[in-house]
Structures are given as structure tokens and as C-alpha cells.
C-alpha positions in Angstrom: 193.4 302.3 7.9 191.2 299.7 9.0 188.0 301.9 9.8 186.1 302.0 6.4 185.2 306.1 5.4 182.1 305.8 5.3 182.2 305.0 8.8 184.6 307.7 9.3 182.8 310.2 8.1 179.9 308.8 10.4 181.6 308.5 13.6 183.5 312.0 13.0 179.9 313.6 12.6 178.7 312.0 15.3 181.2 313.2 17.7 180.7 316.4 16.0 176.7 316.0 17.2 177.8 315.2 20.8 179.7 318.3 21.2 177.0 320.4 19.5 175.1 319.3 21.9 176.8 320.1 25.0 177.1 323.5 23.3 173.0 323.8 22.9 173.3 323.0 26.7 175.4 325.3 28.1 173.9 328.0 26.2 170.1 327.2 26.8 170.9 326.7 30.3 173.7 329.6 31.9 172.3 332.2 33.8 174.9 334.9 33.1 174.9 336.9 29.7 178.3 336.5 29.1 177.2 333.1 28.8 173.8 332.5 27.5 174.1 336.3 25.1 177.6 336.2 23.8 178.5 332.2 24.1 182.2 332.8 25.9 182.5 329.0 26.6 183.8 326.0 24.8 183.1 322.1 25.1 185.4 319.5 23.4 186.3 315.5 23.4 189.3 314.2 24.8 190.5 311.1 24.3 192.0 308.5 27.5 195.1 309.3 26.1 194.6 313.1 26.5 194.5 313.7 22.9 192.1 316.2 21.3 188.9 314.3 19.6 187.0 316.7 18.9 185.9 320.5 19.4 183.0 321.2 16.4 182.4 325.2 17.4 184.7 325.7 20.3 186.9 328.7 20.6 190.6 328.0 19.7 191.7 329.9 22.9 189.6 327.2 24.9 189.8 324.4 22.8 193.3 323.8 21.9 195.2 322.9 25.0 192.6 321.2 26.5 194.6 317.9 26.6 196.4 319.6 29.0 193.6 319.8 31.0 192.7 316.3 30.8 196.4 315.0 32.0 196.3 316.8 35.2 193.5 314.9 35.9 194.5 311.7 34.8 198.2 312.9 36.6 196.6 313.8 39.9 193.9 311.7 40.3 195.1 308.0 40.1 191.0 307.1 41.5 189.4 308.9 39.0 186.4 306.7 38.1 182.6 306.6 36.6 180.3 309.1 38.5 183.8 312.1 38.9 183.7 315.3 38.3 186.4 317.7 38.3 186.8 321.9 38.3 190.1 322.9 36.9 191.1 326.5 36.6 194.8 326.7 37.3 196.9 328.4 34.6 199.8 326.6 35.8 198.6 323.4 35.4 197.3 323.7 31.3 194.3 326.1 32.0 194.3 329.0 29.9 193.5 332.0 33.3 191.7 331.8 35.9 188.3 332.9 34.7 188.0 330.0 32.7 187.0 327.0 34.8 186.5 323.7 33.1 184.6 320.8 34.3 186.0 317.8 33.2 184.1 314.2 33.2 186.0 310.9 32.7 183.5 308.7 30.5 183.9 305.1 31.3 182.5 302.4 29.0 182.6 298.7 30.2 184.9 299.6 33.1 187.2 301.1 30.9 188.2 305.1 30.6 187.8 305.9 27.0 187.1 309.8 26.6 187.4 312.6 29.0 184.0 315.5 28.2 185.2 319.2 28.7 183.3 321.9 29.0 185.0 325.2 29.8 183.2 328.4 30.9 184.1 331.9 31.3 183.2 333.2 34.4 181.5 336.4 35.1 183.0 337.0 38.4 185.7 334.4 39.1 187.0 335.6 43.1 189.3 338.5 42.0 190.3 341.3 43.9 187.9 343.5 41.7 184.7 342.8 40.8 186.4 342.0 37.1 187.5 338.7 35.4 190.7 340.7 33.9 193.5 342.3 36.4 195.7 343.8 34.1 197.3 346.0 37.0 198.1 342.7 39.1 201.8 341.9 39.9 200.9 338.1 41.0 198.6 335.9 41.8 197.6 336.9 44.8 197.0 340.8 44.1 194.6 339.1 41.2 192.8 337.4 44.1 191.4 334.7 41.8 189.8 331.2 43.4 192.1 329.0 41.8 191.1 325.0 41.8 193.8 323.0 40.1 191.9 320.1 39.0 190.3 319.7 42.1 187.2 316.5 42.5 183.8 319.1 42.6 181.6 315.6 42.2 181.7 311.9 43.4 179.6 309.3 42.3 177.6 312.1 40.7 177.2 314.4 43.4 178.4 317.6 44.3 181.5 318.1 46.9 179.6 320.3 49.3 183.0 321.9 50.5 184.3 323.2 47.0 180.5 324.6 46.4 180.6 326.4 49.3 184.1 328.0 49.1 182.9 329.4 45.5 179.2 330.7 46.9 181.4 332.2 49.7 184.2 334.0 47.4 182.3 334.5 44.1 179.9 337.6 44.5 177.0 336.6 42.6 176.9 332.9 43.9 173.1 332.2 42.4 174.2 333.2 39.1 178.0 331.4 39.2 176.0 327.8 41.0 173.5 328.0 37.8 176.5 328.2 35.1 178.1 325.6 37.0 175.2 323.5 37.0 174.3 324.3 33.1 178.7 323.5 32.5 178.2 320.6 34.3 175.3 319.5 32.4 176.8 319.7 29.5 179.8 317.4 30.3 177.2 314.7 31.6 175.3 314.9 28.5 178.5 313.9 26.1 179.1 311.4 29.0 175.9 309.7 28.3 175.9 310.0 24.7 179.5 308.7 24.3 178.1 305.8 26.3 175.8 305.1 23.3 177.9 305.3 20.7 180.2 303.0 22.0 177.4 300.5 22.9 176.1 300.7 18.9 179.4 300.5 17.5 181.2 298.9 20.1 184.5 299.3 21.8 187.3 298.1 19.5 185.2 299.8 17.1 185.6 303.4 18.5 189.2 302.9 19.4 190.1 301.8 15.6 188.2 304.9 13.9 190.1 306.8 17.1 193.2 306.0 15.8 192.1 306.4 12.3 190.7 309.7 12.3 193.7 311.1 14.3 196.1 309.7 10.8 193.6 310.8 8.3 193.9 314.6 10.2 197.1 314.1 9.8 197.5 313.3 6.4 195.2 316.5 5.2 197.5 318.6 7.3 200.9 317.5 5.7 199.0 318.2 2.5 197.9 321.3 3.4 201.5 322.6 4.7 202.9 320.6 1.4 201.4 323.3 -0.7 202.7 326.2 1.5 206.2 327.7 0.1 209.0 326.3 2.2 211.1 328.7 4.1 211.3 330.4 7.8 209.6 333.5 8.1 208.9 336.1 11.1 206.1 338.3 12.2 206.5 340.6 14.5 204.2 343.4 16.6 204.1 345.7 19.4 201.4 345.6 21.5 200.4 349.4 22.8 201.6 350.8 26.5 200.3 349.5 29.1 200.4 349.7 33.3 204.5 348.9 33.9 205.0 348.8 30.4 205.5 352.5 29.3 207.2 351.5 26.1 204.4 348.6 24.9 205.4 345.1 24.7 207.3 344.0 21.2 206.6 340.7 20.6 207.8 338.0 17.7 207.0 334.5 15.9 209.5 332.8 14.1 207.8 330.2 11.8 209.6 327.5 9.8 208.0 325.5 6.9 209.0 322.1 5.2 206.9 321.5 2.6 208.4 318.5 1.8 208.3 317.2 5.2 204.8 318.6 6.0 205.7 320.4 9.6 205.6 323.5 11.1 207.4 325.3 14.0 206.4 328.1 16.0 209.3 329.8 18.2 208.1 332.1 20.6 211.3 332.3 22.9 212.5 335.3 21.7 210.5 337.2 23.6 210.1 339.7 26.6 210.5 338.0 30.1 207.3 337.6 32.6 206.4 340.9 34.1 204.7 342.3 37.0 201.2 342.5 35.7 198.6 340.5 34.4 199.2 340.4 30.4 201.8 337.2 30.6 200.4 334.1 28.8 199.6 330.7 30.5 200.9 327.9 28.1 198.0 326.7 26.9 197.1 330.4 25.7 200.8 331.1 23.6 200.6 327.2 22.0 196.5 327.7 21.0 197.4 331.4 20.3 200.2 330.9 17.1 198.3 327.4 16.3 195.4 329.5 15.9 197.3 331.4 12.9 198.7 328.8 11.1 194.7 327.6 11.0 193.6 330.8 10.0 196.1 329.9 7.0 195.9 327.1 5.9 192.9 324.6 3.9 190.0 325.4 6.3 189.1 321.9 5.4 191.8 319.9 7.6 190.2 318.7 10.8 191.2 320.6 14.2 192.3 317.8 16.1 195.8 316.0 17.9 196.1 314.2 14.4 196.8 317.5 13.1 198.6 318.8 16.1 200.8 316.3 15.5 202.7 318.1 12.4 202.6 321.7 14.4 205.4 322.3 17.1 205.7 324.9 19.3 208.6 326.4 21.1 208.2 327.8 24.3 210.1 330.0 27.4 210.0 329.1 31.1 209.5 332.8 32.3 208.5 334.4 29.1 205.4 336.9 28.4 204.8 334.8 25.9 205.7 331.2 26.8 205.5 329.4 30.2 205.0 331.5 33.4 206.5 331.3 36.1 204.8 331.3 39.5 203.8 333.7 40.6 203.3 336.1 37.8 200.0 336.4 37.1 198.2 335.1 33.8 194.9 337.4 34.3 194.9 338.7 31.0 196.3 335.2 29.3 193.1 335.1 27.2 193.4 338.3 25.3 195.6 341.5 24.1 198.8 339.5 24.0 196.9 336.5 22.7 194.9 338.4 20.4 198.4 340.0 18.8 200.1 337.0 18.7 196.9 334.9 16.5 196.9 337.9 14.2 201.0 338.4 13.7 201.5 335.0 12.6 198.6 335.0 10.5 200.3 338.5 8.8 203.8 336.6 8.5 202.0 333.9 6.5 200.9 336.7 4.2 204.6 337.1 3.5 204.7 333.8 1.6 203.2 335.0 -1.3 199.6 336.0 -2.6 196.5 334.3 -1.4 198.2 333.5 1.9 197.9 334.5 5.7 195.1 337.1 6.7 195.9 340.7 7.7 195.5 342.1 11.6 192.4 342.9 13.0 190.1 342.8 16.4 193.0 344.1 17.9 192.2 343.8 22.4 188.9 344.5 23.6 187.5 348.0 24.7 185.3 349.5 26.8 182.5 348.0 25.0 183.8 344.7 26.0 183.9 345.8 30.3 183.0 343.5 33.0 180.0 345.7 34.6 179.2 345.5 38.2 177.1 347.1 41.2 173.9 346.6 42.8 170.3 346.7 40.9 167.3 348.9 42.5 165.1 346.6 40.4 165.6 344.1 42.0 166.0 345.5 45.9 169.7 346.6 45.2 171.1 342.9 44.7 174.6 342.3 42.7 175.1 341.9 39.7 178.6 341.7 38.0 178.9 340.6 33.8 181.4 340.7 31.1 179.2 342.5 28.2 180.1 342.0 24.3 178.6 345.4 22.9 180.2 345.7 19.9 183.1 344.0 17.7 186.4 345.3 16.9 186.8 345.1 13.1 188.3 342.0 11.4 190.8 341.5 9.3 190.9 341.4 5.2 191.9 338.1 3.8 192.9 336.7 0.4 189.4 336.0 -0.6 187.1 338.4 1.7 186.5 341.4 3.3 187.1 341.4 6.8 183.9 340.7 9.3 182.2 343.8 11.9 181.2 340.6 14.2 184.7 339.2 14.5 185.3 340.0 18.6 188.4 338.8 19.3 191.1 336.6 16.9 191.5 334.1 19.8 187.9 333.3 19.4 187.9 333.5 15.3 184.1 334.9 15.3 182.6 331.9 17.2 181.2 334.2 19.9 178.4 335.9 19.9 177.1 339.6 19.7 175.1 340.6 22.8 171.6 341.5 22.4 170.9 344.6 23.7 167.4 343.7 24.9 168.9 341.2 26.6 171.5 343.0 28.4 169.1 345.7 29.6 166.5 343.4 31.3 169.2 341.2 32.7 171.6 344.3 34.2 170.6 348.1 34.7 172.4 349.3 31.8 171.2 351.6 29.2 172.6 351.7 25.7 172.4 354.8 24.1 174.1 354.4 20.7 175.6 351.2 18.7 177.0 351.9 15.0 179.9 351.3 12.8 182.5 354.1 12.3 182.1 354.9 8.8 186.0 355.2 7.0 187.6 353.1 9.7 188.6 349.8 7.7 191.4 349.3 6.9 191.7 349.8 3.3 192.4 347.3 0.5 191.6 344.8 -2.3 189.5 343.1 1.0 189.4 345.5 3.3 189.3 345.0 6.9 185.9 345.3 9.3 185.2 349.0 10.2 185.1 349.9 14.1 182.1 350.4 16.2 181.0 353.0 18.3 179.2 352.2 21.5 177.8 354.7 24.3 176.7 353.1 27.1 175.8 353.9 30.9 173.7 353.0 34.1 169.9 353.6 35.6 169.5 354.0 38.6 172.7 353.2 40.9 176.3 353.7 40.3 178.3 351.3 37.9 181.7 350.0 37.7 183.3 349.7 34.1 186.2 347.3 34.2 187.9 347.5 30.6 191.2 347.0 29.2 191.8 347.8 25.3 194.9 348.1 22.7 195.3 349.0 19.4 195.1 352.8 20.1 198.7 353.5 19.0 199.5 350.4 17.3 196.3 349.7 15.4 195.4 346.7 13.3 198.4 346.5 10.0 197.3 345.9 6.7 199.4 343.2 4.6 200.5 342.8 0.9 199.6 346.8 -0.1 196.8 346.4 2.4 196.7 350.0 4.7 196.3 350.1 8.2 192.5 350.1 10.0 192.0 353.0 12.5 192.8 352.8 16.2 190.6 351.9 18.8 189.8 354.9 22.1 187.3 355.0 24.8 186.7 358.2 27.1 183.5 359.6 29.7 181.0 362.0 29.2 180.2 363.4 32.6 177.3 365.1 33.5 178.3 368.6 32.4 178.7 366.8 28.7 182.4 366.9 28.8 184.8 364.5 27.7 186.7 362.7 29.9 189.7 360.3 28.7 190.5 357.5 30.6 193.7 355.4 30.1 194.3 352.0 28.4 193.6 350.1 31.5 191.3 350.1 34.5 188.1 350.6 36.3 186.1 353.5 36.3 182.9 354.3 38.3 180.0 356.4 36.4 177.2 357.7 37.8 173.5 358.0 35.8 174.1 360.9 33.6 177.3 359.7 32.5 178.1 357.8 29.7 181.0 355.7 28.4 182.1 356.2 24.6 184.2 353.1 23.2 185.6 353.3 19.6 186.8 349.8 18.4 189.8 349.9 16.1 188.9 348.8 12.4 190.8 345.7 10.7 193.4 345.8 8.2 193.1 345.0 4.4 194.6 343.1 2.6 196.0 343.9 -1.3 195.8 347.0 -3.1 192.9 349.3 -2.5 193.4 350.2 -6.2 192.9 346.7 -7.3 189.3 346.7 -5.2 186.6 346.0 -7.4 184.9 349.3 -7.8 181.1 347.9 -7.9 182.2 346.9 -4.0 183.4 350.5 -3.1 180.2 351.7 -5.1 178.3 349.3 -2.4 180.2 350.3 0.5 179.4 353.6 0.1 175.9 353.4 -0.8 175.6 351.5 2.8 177.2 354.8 4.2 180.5 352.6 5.5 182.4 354.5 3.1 183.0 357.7 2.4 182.6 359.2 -1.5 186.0 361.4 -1.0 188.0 358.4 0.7 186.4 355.8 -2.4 188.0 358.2 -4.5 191.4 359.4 -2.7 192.1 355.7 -0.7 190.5 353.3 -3.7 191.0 355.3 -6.8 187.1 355.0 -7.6 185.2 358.0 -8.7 181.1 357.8 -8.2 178.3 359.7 -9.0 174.3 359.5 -7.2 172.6 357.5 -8.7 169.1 358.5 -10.4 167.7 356.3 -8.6 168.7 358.6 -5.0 167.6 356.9 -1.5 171.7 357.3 -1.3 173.0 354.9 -3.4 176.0 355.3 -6.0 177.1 354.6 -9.3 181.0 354.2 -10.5 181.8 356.6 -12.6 184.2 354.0 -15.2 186.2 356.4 -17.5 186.9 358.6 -14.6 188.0 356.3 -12.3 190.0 354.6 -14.6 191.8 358.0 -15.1 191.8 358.6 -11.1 193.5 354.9 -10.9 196.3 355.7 -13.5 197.5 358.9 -11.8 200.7 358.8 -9.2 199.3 357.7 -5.8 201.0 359.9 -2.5 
């Protein structure tokens, strides 16, 4: 290593900043919620080589796989030069779906290409069919309807292609909103542009590549270290996602996972797995790779730096034509991003937790739910103009782990809690939604020594005008498993109130149009726990109850923990020591 540490350290923070900067961007500067409320976007460093620099808060489903992204423009454009700018969305060509589009800026210094800035958004209305990001019901590309731009120039020599902004004013159906997030995506790639710029003019250029190269064998290093103190072996997890639209029976799916320890790698084989199928749940490449990756992180010494160094000791096997593997055209990848990704992150994580205690994470934040829909219709406020969001109302419970208790503001295991929770102050002055209740379901974690998150409980409606709910969950019949003793969290549901106050349920899948005076009810699944509930520390199922998440009867039947009120009243509990130690050495069911 030629690059002193101290240096190292420097330059890795620095490129750290950069990115942390185009985040601060993007955020400060989107127009749509789903942007500038609940932070659905990534931005990363590439290297010329299309090699993965650096990512600082990016979500793994966005961030890993972006070198991808960078070689079909390096592939397709051989005039790429300073002032470019490209819009990539194509799932066939390393993109993760459609609603994702990435702007992607080659960064010259001194003539030369030395990094490629990424900044990748999700879209609140991306072209589709429906007024809806997600077409689970869609048996190809072109019943999804989706604008696809594979890599296409959307800037020369710093200005905008007037032909590719026109197509997406023309297609997208809130074209002021979509032009400002492309503006505030675009902004950020330009501002790691310039600062890249300056931090290869301080340091200079031979400079930057040698701590490049460094850093990428230094990541590599901690990795084998890390997978050095894993127990050698192959292992398999395995999951069944819940029915769905052409799926009557649920998808099984399956990660075989193979350790040396003394060689310091990893492999991920996804082939065995259900082939592509008419409907929009099949994974794009880039989502299966980032999707078990994502696992193994969630594994292993949080410390080792999430970069192609690191990459470099991970394989992963994929299938052309599989559910979980490579796609093949046309079968559409709509739904790439979650439900199939979401159960393959969380049933490798599990299989690690077969190695031995202390390892892998249980399941949890198991699809999304109806407190997750793209909304859409027209606003009286605001002379009946459009409006169409993705809103993040509430979390689906995380899962327990070795060391903690799982966490209510997890969302989604592809995005490993680096979103955001809407504000709901927000979301009613941007859209004409009303929120009537938001709350976690109390006895819904999954119990165990850590348990897993508890649900949430959402009821939501419109003002004034009619409102489409576009929603897709799982986890209702298949809810989030617990691991090592841990038990299983509840299962997530969703249903309509109508007018007359009767409940209506609606199916996994789909849109549904409400009315003012009806409401939608969502009920997130909670996460599973991990370890014996009986070896929970009974001051923590004391607090748990005291902050009502816990019930006194399930403390005592589910963790073996017998409390009494405490003098002191305003709800709180004490643990009741002799009693419980009694309750804990009876038989258990």
C-alpha cells in the first residue's frame, strides 16, 4: 500500500462528504414527498473503471449494482465527455425497475475520465399504465407502460436534450413535479462532479488513483477478516413469499450460501429458483445481486467498508429467466425493488443465524402495505390539478438481532432503515389526504430474547375528490419468522371502511378508489425475534409493557415474566422476581 492511512482515512471521509452532499441536495431540493419526506433516492461514486467508490447513506437496493449502471454508459456511449449527462432506467441494462431513474455524470479531471457521480431517484409517477410506480398485475413491459430510457444522453455540454425532456413532460402526469426532481437529481450529480474536481486538483491525480487502488485492497482485507471469523460450511435459507395475482400457491424461493473461512469468500446461489412469470414481481439483476449482498452485510462486522474492494470476496450466482436472477425480456421487473427483494435480504440474513449464536438477523419488514400506496387524483385546493405520490405512513416491524431489538422505523430490508418516515404534516399540505390514526399494534413483535419491531396501524383517506390507493403487501400468510427460539411477528392486512362503517377487505394486490367518507385501514406485519423469549431480560418486558407495546398477560404467557403496577401508577410495572422465576421454570406449551 503506497497511500499512507492517515491519508486514507482522509480521502475515504472526503468521498464520504461528497456523497453526503449530493444527498443534502436531493433532499433539500425534490419536489415530490416521496422524495424530499421519506428520502427514496440514493447517490454513490463510481470509479472509470465502473467500480463502486463510495455510497456513505445510500440504500443497498440502489447502491449496489450501480457499476452496472456506469458500464452501459461507458458501453454505449464511446463520446461520452465533460459537460454529459445521462438518464438510465432500464432494468435490462443494470437498473434496478423502471421507477428508478438515475442520472449519471462522467467527471473528467485534466482530460481524463476518473469517476462517474450517480444519483438515483424514485419516481413518483414513472409513465405506467396506472397512475402507480408498482404493476404487480403486469405480464410485460408493455402492459407496465413504463418510459424506459436505457442510458440515454439527457444533457450535452451541460444542457438539457430538449427532446428526452419533452417525451417525459408528455408521458409523466405530473410533469412540474417530475422536471423539479430531475433538476434537484441532476443537481446533485453536478455537485460531486465539481467537488471531485477539487479533490483531485489538492491532491492531485496519481494521488487519487493510488488511494483508489488502496482503499479498494484495504476493503478487501477487512472483508476476508470478517468472513474469516464466520463458521465455514454451506448453508440454505429458504421462504415463501404469500399468493399473489398468477401465483395462487405464493412464490417459494431459496439461497444457498457457501463460506470459506479460510479462503475469506462467499457465494450466493440463487438458481434454484422459480422461472420468470407473467407479472411484475420478477427481479432485475441488479435487485437479486444487491438483494442477498444485502444479507451477508446485515451479517457480518458492520465496520467493513461497502465498496467493490469488498465485492470482490462476494459472488453471486444467477439464472437467465429466473424470478430471482436475470429476466428475460419481456417479463416485467415492476415490482424488482420490493416483496421478492425484501424476502430474499431477510432469508439469507435468517440462514446466517443458522451458523451459530450471535449471527444473522431474524425476518422482518416483510412487503409494503397499504400504508406504503402510491396515491393519485386531482386536488380542489388547488383548481383540481394532479397529483400522484408514493406515501411512507408507517413501518413494517424489523427484525430482532443478536444484540438488539428489532426497529418500528425499519420500512423495507432492501433499504436497511435509511429511509425516512413521512411527516404527516407534510403529506397533508402537499396532497389532500387526511390521516385519521397512526399507532403501533400493541403484542405484534415477534417474540424473543430481542424481539422484533411491532406493526403499525394506519387509517387514512381523502378531502374533497376521489382517491386512488395503489398498494401491494405480503406477509399476511407468511409473516416475518423468528430465528434461534425467536417466535414469529404477526401478519400484516389492509381492508376499507365504507361509508356505512363496514369493513371491506381488499386483496393482496391492486388499486382501489375511495371516496371522502371512506377510509383505508393498513396493519403492517411485526418482525421476528430472535433467541428465547424466556431468556429476555425481564426489566425490558417490565419496560415494554409499561410503554403499553406489551401486553401484561402475553409478558407473562410468551416471556415467562410476571409484573405487578407499580406504586408509583401513571401505568408503569414492576417484575415480580420470585414469581417469575417460578413462571420461567414451569413446562412451556
Amino acid at each position: 500500500m503506497t497511500t499512507e492511512p492517515l491519508l486514507l482515512a482522509i480521502l475515504s471521509n472526503r468521498l464520504d462528504c461528497i456523497v453526503r452532499e449530493m444527498t443534502n441536495t436531493l433532499l433539500r431540493a425534490g419536489r415530490s414527498a416521496v422524495l424530499n419526506t421519506a428520502r427514496d433516492f440514493s447517490c454513490s461514486i463510481i470509479t472509470s473503471d465502473n467500480e463502486l467508490l463510495a455510497s456513505a447513506e445510500g440504500l443497498p437496493v440502489h447502491v449496489i449494482g450501480t457499476e452496472f449502471l456506469a458500464r452501459a454508459m461507458t458501453d454505449l456511449h464511446e463520446d461520452f465527455r465533460e459537460g454529459d449527462a445521462y438518464l438510465h432506467n432500464d432494468p435490462y441494462l443494470g437498473n434496478t425497475h423502471a421507477a428508478d431513474h438515475a442520472i449519471l455524470v462522467p467527471v473528467f479531471f485534466e482530460g481524463e475520465h476518473m469517476f462517474t457521480a450517480c444519483a438515483k431517484a424514485h419516481q413518483a409517477d414513472c409513465g405506467n399504465a396506472l397512475p402507480t410506480t408498482y404493476m404487480p398485475a403486469a405480464r410485460d413491459v408493455y402492459e407496465e407502460g413504463a418510459l424506459i430510457f436505457p442510458c440515454v444522453l439527457i444533457q450535452r455540454d451541460f444542457r438539457d436534450v430538449a427532446d428526452i425532456i419533452r417525451m417525459c413532460r408528455r408521458r409523466i402526469r405530473v410533469p412540474d413535479q417530475w422536471y423539479g426532481d430531475y433538476l434537484a437529481t441532476l443537481g446533485a450529480a453536478r455537485i460531486a462532479e465539481r467537488r471531485l474536481k477539487e479533490l483531485c486538483a489538492e491532491y492531485g491525480r496519481d494521488a487519487v488513483r493510488a488511494f483508489i487502488r488502496d482503499w479498494f485492497d484495504y476493503s478487501e482485507r477487512r472483508m476476508i477478516d470478517a468472513i474469516g471469523r464466520l463458521p465455514g460450511g454451506r448453508i440454505t435459507g429458504e421462504a415463501r413469499h404469500d399468493p399473489y395475482p398468477n401465483l395462487p400457491e405464493g412464490v417459494p424461493l431459496k439461497v444457498t450460501v457457501t463460506i470459506d473461512s479460510t479462503e475469506g469468500r462467499i457465494d450466493l446461489d440463487l438458481r434454484d429458483n422459480p422461472d420468470n412469470y407473467p407479472g411484475g414481481l420478477n427481479e432485475s439483476r441488479a435487485c437479486a445481486t444487491n438483494n442477498v449482498m444485502t444479507g451477508v452485510f446485515n451479517s457480518i462486522d458492520p465496520e467493513v467498508p461497502h465498496n467493490a474492494g469488498s465485492f470482490r470476496r462476494i459472488s453471486v450466482q444467477l439464472r437467465e429467466g429466473c424470478i430471482a436472477g436475470i429476466p428475460k425480456f419481456p417479463h416485467s421487473c415492476s415490482m424488482a425493488t420490493t416483496n421478492i427483494a425484501d424476502r430474499l435480504v431477510t432469508l439469507t440474513q435468517a440462514a446466517f443465524a443458522r451458523l451459530g449464536e450471535g449471527f444473522g438477523l431474524a425476518e422482518g419488514a416483510l412487503g409494503m402495505g397499504i400504508s406504503y400506496a402510491v396515491i393519485s387524483g386531482e386536488d380542489q385546493r388547488y383548481g383540481d390539478e394532479a397529483y400522484v405520490n408514493q406515501v411512507f405512513l408507517a413501518s413494517t416491524g424489523g427484525p430482532g438481532g443478536p444484540e438488539a431489538d428489532g426497529w418500528p422505523t425499519y420500512y423495507l430490508p432492501v433499504a436497511a432503515s435509511l429511509m425516512y418516515h413521512d411527516s404527516t404534516e407534510v403529506d397533508e399540505q402537499k396532497y389532500p389526504l387526511l390521516v385519521w390514526e397512526k399507532r403501533l399494534i400493541p403484542d405484534s413483535e415477534g417474540a424473543g430474547r430481542h424481539r422484533g419491531a411491532l406493526g403499525s396501524r394506519v387509517v387514512y383517506g381523502c378531502r374533497n375528490r376521489p382517491m386512488m390507493a395503489a398498494y401491494t403487501f405480503d406477509g399476511h400468510e407468511n409473516p416475518a419468522r423468528g430465528v434461534r427460539g425467536g417466535l414469529t411477528g404477526t401478519g400484516s392486512d389492509g381492508w376499507k371502511i365504507d361509508r356505512d362503517g363496514n369493513r371491506v377487505d381488499l386483496p393482496m394486490a391492486g388499486t382501489q378508489v375511495i371516496v371522502p367518507g371512506e377510509r383505508l385501514v393498513s396493519h403492517t406485519g411485526g418482525g421476528g425475534g430472535y433467541g428465547d423469549p424466556f431468556e429476555r431480560d425481564p426489566e425490558r418486558v417490565a419496560h415494554d409493557v409499561s410503554e403499553g407495546w406489551v401486553s401484561v398477560a402475553r409478558a407473562r404467557d410468551v416471556y415467562g415474566v410476571v409484573l405487578t403496577p407499580s406504586p408509583a401508577g401513571k401505568g408503569l410495572y414492576l417484575v415480580d422476581p420470585e414469581a417469575t422465576r417460578q413462571q420461567r421454570a414451569r413446562p412451556r406449551a
